[in-house]
Each structure stands twice: as C-alpha cells, then as structure tokens.
C-alpha positions in Angstrom: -1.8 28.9 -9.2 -4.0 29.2 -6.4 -3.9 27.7 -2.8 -2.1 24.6 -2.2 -5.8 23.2 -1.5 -7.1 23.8 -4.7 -3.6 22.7 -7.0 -2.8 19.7 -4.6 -3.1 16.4 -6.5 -3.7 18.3 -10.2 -2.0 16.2 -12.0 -3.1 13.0 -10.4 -5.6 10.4 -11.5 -7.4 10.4 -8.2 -9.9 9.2 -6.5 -11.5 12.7 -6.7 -11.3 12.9 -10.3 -12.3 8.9 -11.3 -15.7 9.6 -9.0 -16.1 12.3 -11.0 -15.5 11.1 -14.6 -16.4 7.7 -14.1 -20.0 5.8 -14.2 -21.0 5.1 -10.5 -21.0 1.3 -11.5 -17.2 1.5 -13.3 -15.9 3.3 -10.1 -17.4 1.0 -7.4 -15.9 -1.9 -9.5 -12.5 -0.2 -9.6 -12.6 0.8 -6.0 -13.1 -2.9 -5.1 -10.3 -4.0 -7.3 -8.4 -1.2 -5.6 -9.5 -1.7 -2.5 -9.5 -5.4 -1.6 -7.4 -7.0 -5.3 -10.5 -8.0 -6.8 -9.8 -9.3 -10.1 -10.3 -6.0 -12.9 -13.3 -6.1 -15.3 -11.9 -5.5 -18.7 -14.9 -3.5 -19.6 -14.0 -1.5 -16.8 -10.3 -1.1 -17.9 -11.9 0.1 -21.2 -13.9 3.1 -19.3 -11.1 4.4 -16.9 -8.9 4.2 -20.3 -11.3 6.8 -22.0 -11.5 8.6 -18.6 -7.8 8.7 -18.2 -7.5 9.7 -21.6 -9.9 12.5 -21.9 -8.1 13.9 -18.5 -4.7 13.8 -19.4 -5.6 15.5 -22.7 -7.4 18.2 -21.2 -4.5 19.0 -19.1 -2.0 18.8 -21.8 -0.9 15.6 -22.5 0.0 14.3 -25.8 1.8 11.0 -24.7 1.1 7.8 -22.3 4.1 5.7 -20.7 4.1 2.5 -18.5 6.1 4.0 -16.0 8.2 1.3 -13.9 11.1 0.6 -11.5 13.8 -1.9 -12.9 16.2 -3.6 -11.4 18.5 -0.6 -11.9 16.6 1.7 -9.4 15.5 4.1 -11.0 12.3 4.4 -13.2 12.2 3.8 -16.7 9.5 5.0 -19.4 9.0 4.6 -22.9 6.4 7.4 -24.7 3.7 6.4 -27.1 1.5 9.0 -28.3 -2.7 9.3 -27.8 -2.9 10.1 -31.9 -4.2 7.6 -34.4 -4.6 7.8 -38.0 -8.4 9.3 -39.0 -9.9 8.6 -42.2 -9.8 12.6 -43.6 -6.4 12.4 -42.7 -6.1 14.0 -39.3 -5.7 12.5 -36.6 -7.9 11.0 -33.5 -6.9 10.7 -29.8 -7.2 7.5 -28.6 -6.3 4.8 -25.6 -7.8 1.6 -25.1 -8.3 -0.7 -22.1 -6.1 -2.8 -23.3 -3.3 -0.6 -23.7 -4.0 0.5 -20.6 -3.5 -2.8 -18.8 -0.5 -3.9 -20.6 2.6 -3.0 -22.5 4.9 -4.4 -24.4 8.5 -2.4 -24.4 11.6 -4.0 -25.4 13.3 -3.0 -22.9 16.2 -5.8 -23.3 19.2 -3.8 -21.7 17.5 -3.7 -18.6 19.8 -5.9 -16.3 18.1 -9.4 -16.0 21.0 -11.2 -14.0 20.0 -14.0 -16.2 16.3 -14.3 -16.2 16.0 -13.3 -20.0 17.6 -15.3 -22.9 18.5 -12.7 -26.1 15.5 -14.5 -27.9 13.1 -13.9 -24.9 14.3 -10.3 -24.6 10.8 -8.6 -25.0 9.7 -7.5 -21.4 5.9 -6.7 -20.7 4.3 -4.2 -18.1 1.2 -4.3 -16.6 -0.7 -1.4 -15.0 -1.1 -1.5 -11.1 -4.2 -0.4 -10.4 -3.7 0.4 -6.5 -1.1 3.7 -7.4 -2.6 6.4 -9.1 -1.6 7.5 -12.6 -0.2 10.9 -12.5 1.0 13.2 -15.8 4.4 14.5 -16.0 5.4 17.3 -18.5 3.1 16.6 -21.3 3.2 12.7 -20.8 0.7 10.2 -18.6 2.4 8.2 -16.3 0.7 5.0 -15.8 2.3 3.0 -12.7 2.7 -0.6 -13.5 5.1 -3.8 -12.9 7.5 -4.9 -15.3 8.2 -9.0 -16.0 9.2 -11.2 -18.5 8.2 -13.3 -21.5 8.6 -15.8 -18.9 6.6 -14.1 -16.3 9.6 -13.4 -13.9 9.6 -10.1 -11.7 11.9 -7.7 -13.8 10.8 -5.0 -11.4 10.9 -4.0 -7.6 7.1 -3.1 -7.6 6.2 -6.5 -8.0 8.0 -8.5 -5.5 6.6 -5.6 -3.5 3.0 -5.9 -4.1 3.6 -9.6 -3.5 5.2 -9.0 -0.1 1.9 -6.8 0.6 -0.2 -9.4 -0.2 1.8 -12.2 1.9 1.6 -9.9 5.2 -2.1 -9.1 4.2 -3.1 -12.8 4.4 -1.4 -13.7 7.6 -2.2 -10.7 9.1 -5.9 -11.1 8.1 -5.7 -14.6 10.2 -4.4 -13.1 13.2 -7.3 -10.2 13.2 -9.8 -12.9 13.2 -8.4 -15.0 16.1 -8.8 -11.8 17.9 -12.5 -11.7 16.7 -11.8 -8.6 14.0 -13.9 -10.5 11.1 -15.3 -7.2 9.8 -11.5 -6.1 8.7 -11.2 -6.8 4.7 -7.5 -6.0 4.5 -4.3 -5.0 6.2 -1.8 -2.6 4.2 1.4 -1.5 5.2 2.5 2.7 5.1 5.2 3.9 4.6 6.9 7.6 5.3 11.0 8.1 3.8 12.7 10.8 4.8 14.5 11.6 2.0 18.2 13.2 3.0 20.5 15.2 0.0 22.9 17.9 -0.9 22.4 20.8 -3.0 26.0 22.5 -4.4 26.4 25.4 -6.9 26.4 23.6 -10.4 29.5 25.4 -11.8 31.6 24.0 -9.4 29.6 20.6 -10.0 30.7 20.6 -13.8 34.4 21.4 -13.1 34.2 17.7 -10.9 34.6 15.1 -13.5 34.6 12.5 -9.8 30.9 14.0 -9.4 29.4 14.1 -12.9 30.5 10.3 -13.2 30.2 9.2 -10.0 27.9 11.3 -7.7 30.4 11.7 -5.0 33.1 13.2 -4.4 36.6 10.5 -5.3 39.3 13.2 -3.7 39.0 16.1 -1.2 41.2 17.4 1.8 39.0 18.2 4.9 38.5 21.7 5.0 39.3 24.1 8.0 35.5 23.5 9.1 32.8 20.9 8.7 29.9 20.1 10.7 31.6 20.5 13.9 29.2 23.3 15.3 26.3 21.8 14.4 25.5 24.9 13.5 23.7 24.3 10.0 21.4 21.4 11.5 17.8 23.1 11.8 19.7 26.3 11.1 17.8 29.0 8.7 17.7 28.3 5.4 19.5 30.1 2.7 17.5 31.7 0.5 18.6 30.0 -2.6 17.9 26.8 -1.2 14.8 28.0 0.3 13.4 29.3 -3.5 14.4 25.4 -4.6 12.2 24.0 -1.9 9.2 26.3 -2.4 8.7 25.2 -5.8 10.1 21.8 -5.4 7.1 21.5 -2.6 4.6 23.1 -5.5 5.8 20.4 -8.2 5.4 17.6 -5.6 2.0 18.7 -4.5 0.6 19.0 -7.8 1.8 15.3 -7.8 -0.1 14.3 -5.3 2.9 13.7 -2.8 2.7 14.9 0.7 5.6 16.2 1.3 5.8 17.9 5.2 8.4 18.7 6.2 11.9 20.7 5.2 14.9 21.6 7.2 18.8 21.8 6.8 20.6 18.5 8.0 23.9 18.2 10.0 26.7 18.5 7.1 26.8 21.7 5.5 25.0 21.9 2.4 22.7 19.1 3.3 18.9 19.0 3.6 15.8 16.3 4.2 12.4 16.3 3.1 10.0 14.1 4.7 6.2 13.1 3.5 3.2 11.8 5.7 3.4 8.2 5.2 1.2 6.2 2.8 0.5 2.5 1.3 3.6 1.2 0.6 3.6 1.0 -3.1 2.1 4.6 -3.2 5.1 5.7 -1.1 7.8 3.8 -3.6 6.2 5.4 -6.3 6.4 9.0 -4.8 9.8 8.3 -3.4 11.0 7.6 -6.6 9.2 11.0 -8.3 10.5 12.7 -5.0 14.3 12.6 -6.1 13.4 12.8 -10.0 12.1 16.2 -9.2 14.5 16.9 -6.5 17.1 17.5 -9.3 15.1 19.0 -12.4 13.9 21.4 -10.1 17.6 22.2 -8.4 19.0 22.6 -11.6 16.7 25.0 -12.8 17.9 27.2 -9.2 21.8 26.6 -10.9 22.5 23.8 -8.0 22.8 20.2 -8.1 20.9 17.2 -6.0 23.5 15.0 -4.9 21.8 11.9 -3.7 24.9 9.7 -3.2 25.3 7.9 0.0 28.5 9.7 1.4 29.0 12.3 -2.1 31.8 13.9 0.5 34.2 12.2 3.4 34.5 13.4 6.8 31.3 14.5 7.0 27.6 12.9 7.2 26.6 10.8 4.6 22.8 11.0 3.5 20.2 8.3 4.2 16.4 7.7 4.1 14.5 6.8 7.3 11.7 4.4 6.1 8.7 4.4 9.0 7.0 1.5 8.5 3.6 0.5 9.8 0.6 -1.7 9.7 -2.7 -0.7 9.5 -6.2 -2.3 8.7 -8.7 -0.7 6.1 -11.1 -0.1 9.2 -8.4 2.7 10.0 -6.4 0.3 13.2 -2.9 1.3 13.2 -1.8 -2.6 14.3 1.4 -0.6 16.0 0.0 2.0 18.2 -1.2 0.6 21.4 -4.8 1.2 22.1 -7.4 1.4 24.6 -9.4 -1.7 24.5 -9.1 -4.7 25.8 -8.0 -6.9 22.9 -6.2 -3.9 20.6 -3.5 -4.1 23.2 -2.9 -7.6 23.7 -3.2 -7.9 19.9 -0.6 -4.8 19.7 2.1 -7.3 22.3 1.6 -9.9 19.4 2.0 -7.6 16.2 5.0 -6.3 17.9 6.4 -9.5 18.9 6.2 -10.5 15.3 8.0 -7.1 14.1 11.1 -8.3 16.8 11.1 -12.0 15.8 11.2 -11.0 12.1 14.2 -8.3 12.6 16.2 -11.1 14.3 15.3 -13.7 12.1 16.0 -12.2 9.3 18.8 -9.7 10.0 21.0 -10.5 7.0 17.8 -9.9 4.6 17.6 -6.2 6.2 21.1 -5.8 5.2 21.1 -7.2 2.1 18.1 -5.1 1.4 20.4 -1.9 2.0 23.6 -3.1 0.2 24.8 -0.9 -2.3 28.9 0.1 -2.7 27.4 3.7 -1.6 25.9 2.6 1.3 28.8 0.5 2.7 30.5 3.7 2.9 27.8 4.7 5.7 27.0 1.4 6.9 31.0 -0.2 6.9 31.9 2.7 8.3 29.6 2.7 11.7 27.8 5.6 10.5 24.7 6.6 11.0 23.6 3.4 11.8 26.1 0.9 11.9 25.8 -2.6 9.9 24.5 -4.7 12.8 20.9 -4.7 13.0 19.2 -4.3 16.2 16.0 -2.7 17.7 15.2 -0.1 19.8 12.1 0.0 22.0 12.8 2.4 25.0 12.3 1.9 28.4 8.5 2.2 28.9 8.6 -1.2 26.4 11.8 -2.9 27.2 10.5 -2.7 30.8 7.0 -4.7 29.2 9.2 -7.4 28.1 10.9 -7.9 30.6 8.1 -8.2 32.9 6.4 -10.5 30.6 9.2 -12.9 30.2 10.1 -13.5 33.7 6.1 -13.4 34.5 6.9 -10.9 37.2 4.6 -7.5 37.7 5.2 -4.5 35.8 5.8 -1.0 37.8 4.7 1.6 35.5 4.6 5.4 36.4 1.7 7.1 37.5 0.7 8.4 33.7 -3.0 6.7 32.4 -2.0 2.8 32.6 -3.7 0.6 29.5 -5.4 -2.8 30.1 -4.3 -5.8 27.5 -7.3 -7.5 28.1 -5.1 -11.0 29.5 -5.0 -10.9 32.5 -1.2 -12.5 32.9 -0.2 -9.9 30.7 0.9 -6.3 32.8 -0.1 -3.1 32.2 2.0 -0.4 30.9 1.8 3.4 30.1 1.8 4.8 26.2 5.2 6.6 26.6 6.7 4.7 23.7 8.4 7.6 21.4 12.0 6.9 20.5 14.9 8.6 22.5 17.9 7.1 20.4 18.7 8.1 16.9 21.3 5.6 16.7 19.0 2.8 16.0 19.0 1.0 12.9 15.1 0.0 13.6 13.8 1.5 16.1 10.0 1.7 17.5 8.6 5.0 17.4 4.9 5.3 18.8 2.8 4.0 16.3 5.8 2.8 13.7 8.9 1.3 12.8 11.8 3.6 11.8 14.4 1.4 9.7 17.4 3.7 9.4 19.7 1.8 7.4 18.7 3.0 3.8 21.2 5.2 1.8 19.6 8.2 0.2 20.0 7.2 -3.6 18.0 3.9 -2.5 14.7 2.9 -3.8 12.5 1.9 -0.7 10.9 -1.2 -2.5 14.2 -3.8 -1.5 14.0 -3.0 2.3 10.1 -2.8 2.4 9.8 -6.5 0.5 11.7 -7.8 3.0 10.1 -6.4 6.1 7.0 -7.2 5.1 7.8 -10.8 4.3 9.3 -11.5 7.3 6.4 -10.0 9.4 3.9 -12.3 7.0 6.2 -15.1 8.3 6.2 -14.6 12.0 2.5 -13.7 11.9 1.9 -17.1 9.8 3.9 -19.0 12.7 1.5 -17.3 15.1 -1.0 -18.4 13.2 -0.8 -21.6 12.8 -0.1 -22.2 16.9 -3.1 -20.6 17.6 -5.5 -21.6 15.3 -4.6 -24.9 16.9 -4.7 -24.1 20.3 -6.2 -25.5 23.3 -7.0 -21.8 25.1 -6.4 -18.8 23.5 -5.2 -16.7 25.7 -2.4 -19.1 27.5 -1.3 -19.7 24.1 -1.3 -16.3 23.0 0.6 -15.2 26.3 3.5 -17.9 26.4 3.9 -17.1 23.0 4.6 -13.6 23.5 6.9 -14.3 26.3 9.2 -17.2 23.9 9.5 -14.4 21.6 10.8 -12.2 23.7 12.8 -14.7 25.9 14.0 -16.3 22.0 14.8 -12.7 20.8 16.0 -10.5 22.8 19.7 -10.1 22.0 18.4 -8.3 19.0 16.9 -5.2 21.6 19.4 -2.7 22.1 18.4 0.8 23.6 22.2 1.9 24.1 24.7 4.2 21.7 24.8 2.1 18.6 27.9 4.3 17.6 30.1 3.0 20.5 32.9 0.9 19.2 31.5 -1.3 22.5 28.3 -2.2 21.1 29.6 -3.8 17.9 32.0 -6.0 20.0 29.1 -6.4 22.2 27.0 -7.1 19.5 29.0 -9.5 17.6 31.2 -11.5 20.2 28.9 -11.8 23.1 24.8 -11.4 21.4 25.8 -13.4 18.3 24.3 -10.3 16.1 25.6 -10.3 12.6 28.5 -7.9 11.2 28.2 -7.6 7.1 30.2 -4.1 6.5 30.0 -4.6 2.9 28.0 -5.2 0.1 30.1 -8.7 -1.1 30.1 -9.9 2.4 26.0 -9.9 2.7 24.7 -10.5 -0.6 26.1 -13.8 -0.8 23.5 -14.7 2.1 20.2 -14.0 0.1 20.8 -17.4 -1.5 21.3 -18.8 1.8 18.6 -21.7 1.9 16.3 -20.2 5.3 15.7 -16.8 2.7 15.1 -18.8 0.0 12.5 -21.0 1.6 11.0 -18.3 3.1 10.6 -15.9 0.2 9.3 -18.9 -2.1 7.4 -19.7 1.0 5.1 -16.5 0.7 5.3 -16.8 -3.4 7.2 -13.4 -3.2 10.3 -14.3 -5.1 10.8 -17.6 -6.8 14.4 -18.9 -6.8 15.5 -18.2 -9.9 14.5 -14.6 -9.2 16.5 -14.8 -6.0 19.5 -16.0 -8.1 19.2 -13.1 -10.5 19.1 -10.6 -7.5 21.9 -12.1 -6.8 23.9 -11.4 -9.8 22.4 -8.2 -10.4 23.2 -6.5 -6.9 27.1 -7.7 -7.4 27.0 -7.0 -11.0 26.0 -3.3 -9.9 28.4 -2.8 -7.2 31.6 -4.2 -9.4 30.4 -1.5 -12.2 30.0 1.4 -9.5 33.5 0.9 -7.9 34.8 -0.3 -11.4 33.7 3.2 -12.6 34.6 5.2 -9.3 38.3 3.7 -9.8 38.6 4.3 -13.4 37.6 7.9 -12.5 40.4 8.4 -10.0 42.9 7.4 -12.4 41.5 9.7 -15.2 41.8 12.4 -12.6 45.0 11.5 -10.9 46.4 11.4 -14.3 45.0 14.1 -16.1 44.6 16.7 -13.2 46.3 16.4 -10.4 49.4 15.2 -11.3 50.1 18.0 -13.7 48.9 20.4 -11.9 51.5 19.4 -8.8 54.2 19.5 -11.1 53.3 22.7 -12.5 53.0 24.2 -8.7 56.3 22.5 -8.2 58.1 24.3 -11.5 56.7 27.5 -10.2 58.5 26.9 -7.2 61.6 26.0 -8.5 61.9 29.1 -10.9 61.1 31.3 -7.9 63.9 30.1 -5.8 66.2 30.4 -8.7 65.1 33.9 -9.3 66.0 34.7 -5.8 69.0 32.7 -6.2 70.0 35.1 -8.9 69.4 38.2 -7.1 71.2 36.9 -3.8 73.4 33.6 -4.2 73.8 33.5 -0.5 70.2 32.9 -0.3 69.4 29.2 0.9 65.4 29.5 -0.3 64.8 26.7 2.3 61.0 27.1 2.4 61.5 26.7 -1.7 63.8 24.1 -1.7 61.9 21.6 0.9 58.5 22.2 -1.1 59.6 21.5 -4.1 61.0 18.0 -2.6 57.9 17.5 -0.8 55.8 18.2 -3.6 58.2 15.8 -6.2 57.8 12.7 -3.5 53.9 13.3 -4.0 53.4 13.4 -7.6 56.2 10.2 -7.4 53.4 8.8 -4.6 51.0 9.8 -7.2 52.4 7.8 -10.0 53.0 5.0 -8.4 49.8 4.5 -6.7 47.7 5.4 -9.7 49.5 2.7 -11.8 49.2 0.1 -9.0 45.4 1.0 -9.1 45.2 0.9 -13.2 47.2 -2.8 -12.5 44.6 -4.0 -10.1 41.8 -3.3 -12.6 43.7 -4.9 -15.5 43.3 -7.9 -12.7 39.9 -7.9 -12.2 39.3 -9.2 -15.8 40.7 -12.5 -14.8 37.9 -13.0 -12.0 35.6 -16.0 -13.0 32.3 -15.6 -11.4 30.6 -12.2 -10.3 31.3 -12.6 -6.7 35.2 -13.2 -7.1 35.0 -9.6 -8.8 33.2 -8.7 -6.0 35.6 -9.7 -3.6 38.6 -8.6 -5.2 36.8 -4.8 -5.4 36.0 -5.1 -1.4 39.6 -6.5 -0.6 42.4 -4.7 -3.2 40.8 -2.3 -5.0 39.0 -0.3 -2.4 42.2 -0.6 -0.8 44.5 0.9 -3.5 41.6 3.7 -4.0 41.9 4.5 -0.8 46.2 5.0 -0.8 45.8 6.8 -3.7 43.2 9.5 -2.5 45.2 9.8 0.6 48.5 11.2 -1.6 46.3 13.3 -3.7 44.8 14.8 -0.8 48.0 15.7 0.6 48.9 17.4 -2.2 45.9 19.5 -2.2 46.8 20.9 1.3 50.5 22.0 -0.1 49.5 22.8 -3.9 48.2 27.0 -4.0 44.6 26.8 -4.6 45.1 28.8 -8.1 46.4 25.9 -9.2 44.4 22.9 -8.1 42.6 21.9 -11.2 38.8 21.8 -9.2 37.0 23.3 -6.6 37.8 22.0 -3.1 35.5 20.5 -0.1 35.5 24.1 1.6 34.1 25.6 -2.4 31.6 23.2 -3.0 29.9 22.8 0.8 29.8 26.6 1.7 29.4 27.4 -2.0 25.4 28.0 -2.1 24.5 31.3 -0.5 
C-alpha cells in the first residue's frame, strides 16, 4: 500500500487530482466557484464530469451516487451505473455535466414532516461543489443537497451551507470596519471527536435490545465499571488496536484526517479525533467516519456501538464539535493575535460567540435533542442540559476588567496590545482547564460538548453559525453607523459582556449546585428532554432569526419540528416494544425456569432428609416468584401504556406522554428485571450480561 503519504486522499477527487486532470482554465473556474460561491459554468460541470469519470473508472468504479444526508441522519445513496448502450452493442462509459449537477431520486419515504405532498414526492439533489467527491467500494460518491419539487431543504447540508454563507456575509462586514478589505471569505472549521464502543459481535447477536435498539434496554451493574479509571488512556488491546490501524488506512485513503486514538473512561469505549476542517467537509467526513467505524469493526468480529448511553451506569458517548472561524487569508478570527487590531477585533468575534450562546441557548439544545441524548444530557452527564460557557481565568479576568472599565493585572507572561487604548491588556493563557463545559473556549476554538455520538454535526453547527451571523450583523449595523469607531466598538464590547454574563461559568458543571444556581438565580434555561425543548424551535425569536439569515424558511422550521418528535416517539416506541418482547420472551421464562430448578432441588433434599428446612431454597424460590409476578405486571402495564399512545392527537402529545409515562413504566420494569438477573444463575440468563459484553474484547 505504501506510506500513508503516498495512499492519503486516494480515493478522493481532490484538488491534487482536478489540477492534474483538469484544463488550467476549467480548474481556475472551479476553484473560484469553490473558493468564493461563484456561480458554476455548465461547460465547466461538463469537463470535471469527464474528469471525474475517467478517475473513478480507472480506480475501479462502475457506479456514481448523489450521496446525501436526510433528515434521518444518516446518508442515503442511490447507484446508477457509468455504462450506456453503444451502437455494436457493447457498452460506453459515460457521465455528463448535467448528471453531475443534479439528480433526480424518488426518494419519497424520506421523512418530510410535511413538506412533500404524495403527488410532489420526487426529491432532487444537487452536487456541492465545495466537498470533494470521494469513491467508496466500486461506487463514486458525489456530495450534494437534497430538496424538494418545491425547493424546500430535505437535507442537513443545505441549511448548513446556508448558515455558512449567513456568518460569511456578516463576518465579511465586520473585517472591513477593521480595515481587512483584502479578505474574500470567512469559513467556519470544524474538528468532532467522535466517542464509541466496540463489543465482541457474538454476544452482540444474542442482544435482541442491541440489534434493535443500539443500546442496551436491561443490565445489572457489574462488580466493576469504570471506577479505576483505569481503561482511560490505558493501552490498547490488541484487537481493538488491529480495528483502528486499518480503520485509520480506510479513513486516510478517504481523505479524512483522522489524529488521534485512545481508549475512553467506560470500558470498552474509544474516541477518534480528526484535525478540524470547513464545516461541510467535516459533516461529510463525520458522517463517512462512523460508516466505516462499523464495516471495518465487523470485519475484526466486534461491533461499533454509537448510541448515546448503549449501557447504564457508566459513560455515555458524545462528540466534542471545536468550532472556529477563520478567513481564507489564513486569520483564525478566535485566536488572539499580535497586532494591534487582530486583538481588539478578536474581543469583538468573541463577544459575538458569548452573546450568540446566550441568546440562543434553547437552539443549542434543540440542536442536540435526540431520546439518546437526553439520557446524557437529562441525566447531568457529561455536560448537563443548561448551556453555559467556559473562558478560564486569564479571559474571565478580561471581561471583567472591561466591563467595570477598571485596569487589568495580568501576570508577568508576554502581555498583547488590543490596539484601543480603553481596552486592557491580557496574556495568551487561554487553554481550557474544565471538561465540564458544555461550550467552552479553548485557545483558538469553541468546544461544544453537548452532542451525542450517533449525532450528525450539521444540526448543532447550523445553529451556531447563525447565531454568530446574527450577533456580528447587530455589530454591524451599530458600527457602520457610528460616530467614532473605537468608543463604539469598546462600549459595545463591554454591554455584551455586562448583558451576558450569567451565561459564563468556569465552575464544576456537574455539581447538583450549579444547575440550581443556574436555573433559580442566572435565569439559564433547564430542557432535560427532547419534548421539553423542541417545542421552542417554533418559538417566534428562532423563527425570525433563521428566516432572518434565509437559512430555514418557516415551513421548514415546522417540518423540523415534526420530524425531530416524530423520530424520538418511534425510538422510545421501538425501545419499549423491545423490552416487552424481551421481558416476555426471555426473561420471564427463564426466571421461572431457574425458580423450578430450585424447587426440585429442595424437594430432592426433602426426600433424602425430611427434617431438612432448605431455607436458602425455599426463600429463593419466593423471591424469585414475586419477580417474575413484578415482571408480569409491569410488562403488561407498559404494553397498556403503548396501546394509549394511539389515542394521542398531535405529534407532541405523543411526545409528552413517552417523556411522562412511558419512560417511566420502562424504567420500573428494567429495575425488576435487573433484579432478577442478580439472583437468576448466569447459566440461565437468556443473554450475555454488562460484565460479558464490556470486558468481552481482549
């Protein structure tokens, strides 16, 4: 195969290979359209199509897809092949420009929430230039968005390539009050660590809970979890370490970065992290990453498990998403610089970052919510549900300063001019020191924590960047208009900070203090679940503002709406229907059965010696008949509370009805068959246990 050098990016459409293939005019014209959204020359699209096609053929290809992300989260394809029909009866390879640039599936079961009537089913896709196409097996994968006969966003890459080009504008305006007029655009990067678990996929297929449902619906706590931290950074087994070496090969040929590897606090669990790229790039690679995360683990015999929380009392698994801003003159807008006017216009950048977290706290959430995730998020884990920033001391102490106009003291390290003079100096010791933070300021980035590991990236990164393109378009506008720049740029700073500072919080954001704290005495909001936030994207601030910035219209905010609740009423639907199947069909007989075994062993003994009282006999078996009684009872009550659900008139009374009974009854029902696990022998417990399945992979 070579060095990783000489395979990286193989099977990539790059721009090593279109400089190469392509006429120097073509590739300058697509570079432009790439570079700064110029519109696309169709006789261009009609070159880079015979390009493409000449390149994927060469390396094996047969068939072309319009790869895309619907509103299910995953990626969908449909496969045409290169052939057409030649006149001696072979056939030709062939791809136009045309079929390049757009597609036509059907693609009518995709969930719509309403944006597609039956007659209007047919959904078209359209190629996105700015993400390079890739091959995959023997197909070429062309990134594009997905929308309707209508022309609504079917997709998450276009509302994110719209939120791009709403932060680019307003970001662009603020650059040029700053005198930056040689900057031609401002693009967002993004890095998501990318948390899972591998188990041994024998045990996987003997888990009807995990084939349906990803995680784990019953499981007593075994006699050890992570409590020594011991498998955190700990050395890797050497199955999972031949699953990441050619994982890492299949993702480099891909073109994806992927850095670094280690093994994660629960046992059995593991992260990957890439170096950070464009935004739409890193959705498109995220979404490859855990593709190939589990054709390549179940080629080792193991299983990725990218659920949320696949197993209870220990760590669920997220995805850090470190989020920047950077100009195509190479600027990082985030990392404080050296200059006079990089640091005042890194105050102002960062300012905007704050007011947009605060502002728009319940679209972060919302952005997050899956029924998954509120098992993480409700739950206080790993970062709670309340939204709040971390900056450290070295910047907390800034702001401070700034807003009661007082001077800073900084250390002795190298101090950095802001170029205003009101403004104080301060030291570049900005790394973060809390890994409690749901956002948190990390150097040069943003680290939002909040994600859940089976998450695409798109939802939280279309928010974040709108709400930046907002505050910077309020910034904007004030000085634009302003009398002097730099008063107006200074007390502006200082109203954000003075305006938004409840949302700072540099303290334990586990502590059962904070979120009191948080929500009684900072007004901070508290969503723990999915139906208590979604509700909120409708609210009338989010919907001006998306329509605002043209990145959702409001019937596509509607059918988010639906969509999100219809998903999480089918994934707990599914989850519940799966415990009953189990409690039914497993457990319960296999109690029973312990419990006859029992009962014939006393009597045995009983035979032998009547003065025998077989009390250790005799209380088990009563313990183990109240269970599978507790059992029954509960299971029904569940299977009764679903029979319920039917009579639930709008999406969100469904909703709330899963979040306040059947959650609930889930959650009494696991608890019994639990029980019974720890008092059942293990010969006759119908699946492997928690202990089997998270020290299972040697």
């Amino acid at each position: 195969m070579g060095t990783v050098s000489e395979y990286f990016g193989s099977l990539v459409f790059d721009d090593r290979v279109m400089k190469a293939k392509l006429s120097a005019e073509v590739y300058q014209s697509l570079k432009k359209t790439i570079d700064e959204g110029a519109k696309l020359d169709p006789g261009v699209a009609n070159a880079v199509a015979a390009a493409m096609k000449d390149w994927a053929v060469a390396n094996g290809a047969t068939h072309y897809t319009h790869w895309f992300q619907p509103l299910t989260g995953i990626t969908a394809e449909k496969h045409d092949s290169f052939i057409s029909p030649a006149p001696d009866g072979g056939v030709i390879m062939e791809f136009s420009g045309k079929e390049l640039i757009k597609g036509e599936p059907d693609a009518s079961s995709f969930p719509s929430g309403g944006l597609r009537a039956t007659f209007e089913a047919r959904g078209y896709t359209a190629w996105d230039p700015t993400s390079y196409a890739f091959i995959k097996g023997k197909t070429l994968c062309i990134p594009t968005a997905f929308c309707s006969y209508g022309g609504e966003a079917l997709d998450k890459k276009t509302p994110l390539l719209r939120s791009m080009e709403a932060l680019n504008k307003q970001a662009l305006r603020i650059l040029h009050l700053f005198g930056n007029d040689t900057v031609k655009c401002v693009r967002t990067s993004v890095g998501p660590e990318q948390e899972y678990f591998l188990i041994d996929k024998e045990m996987y297929e003997k888990r009807r809970d995990l084939k349906y449902t990803g995680r784990t619906l019953f499981g007593a706590k075994p006699p050890k979890g992570q409590e020594m931290d011991d498998h955190y950074f700990g050395v890797i087994k050497p199955r999972v370490a031949a699953f990441m070496e050619e994982l890492n090969e299949e993702l480099w040929k891909l073109g994806i970065l992927a850095k670094t590897e280690h093994n994660e606090v629960a046992p059995a669990q593991h992260e990957l992290a890439p170096i950070y790229t464009t935004t739409n790039i890193a959705t498109d690679h995220n979404q490859l990453m855990m593709e190939i995360m589990q054709k390549v683990a179940a080629k080792h015999g193991l299983v990725c498990l990218l659920h949320e929380k696949p197993f209870a009392g220990v760590n669920g698994s997220g995805k850090h998403n470190n989020w920047s801003i950077s100009t195509d003159t190479g600027v990082n807008l985030l990392s404080p610089g050296e200059t006079p006017y990089e640091n005042a216009q890194f105050l102002l950048f960062l300012c905007a970052v704050i007011k947009a977290v605060d502002d728009y706290q319940d679209l972060l959430r919302i952005s997050v919510a899956t029924a998954g995730n509120d098992h993480r998020l409700g739950a206080n884990e790993a970062p709670p549900a309340v939204v709040s920033i971390f900056l450290g001391d070295e910047l907390n102490a800034v702001m401070k300063a700034i807003e009661t106009d007082t001077p800073y003291e900084g250390t002795k390290k190298k101090q950095m001019k802001l170029g205003v003079d009101v403004l104080p100096k301060f030291n570049r010791d900005t790394t973060d020191r809390n890994r409690t933070s749901p956002f948190a300021f990390t150097g040069n980035k943003f680290e939002f924590r909040m994600l859940g590991s089976s998450n695409s990236i798109a939802c939280a990164n279309i928010m974040l960047n709108t709400a930046v393109a907002e505050s910077l378009k309020i910034y904007a506008d004030r000085l634009e208009n302003a009398d002097d720049f730099q008063t107006a740029l200074h007390e502006m700073i200082r109203k954000t900070i003075k305006d938004h500072k409840h949302i700072i919080f540099n303290g334990n954001g586990y502590d059962d203090a904070w979120i009191q704290e948080a929500t009684e005495v900072r007004g901070l909001l508290n969503y723990r679940t999915t139906p208590d936030c979604v509700p909120h994207l409708l609210d009338k601030k989010n919907v001006d503002m998306l329509t605002a910035h043209k990145v959702f219209s409001e019937t596509e905010l509607k059918s988010r709406y639906e969509i999100t609740l219809e998903n999480y009423c089918k994934t707990v639907m599914i989850e519940a229907n799966t415990m009953v199947d189990m409690a039914k069909t497993e457990i319960a007989p296999a109690v029973e059965t312990y419990a006859a075994e029992i009962a014939k062993a006393a009597a045995a003994k009983k035979t032998l010696n009547p003065s025998l009282a077989c009390v250790y006999e005799t209380e088990l078996v009563k313990k183990l008949s109240r269970l599978v009684d507790r059992i029954a009872l509960q299971t029904d009550e569940l299977e009764a509370a679903l029979l319920d659900l039917s009579s639930a008139e709008t999406v969100g009374a469904c909703a709330d009805a899963i979040r306040d009974t059947i959650l609930v009854k889930m959650g009494e029902l696991r608890l019994a068959c639990d029980e019974a696990e720890t008092v059942t022998a293990k010969k006759y417990w119908p699946f492997p246990t928690y202990g089997d399945l998270l020290f299972g992979v040697k």
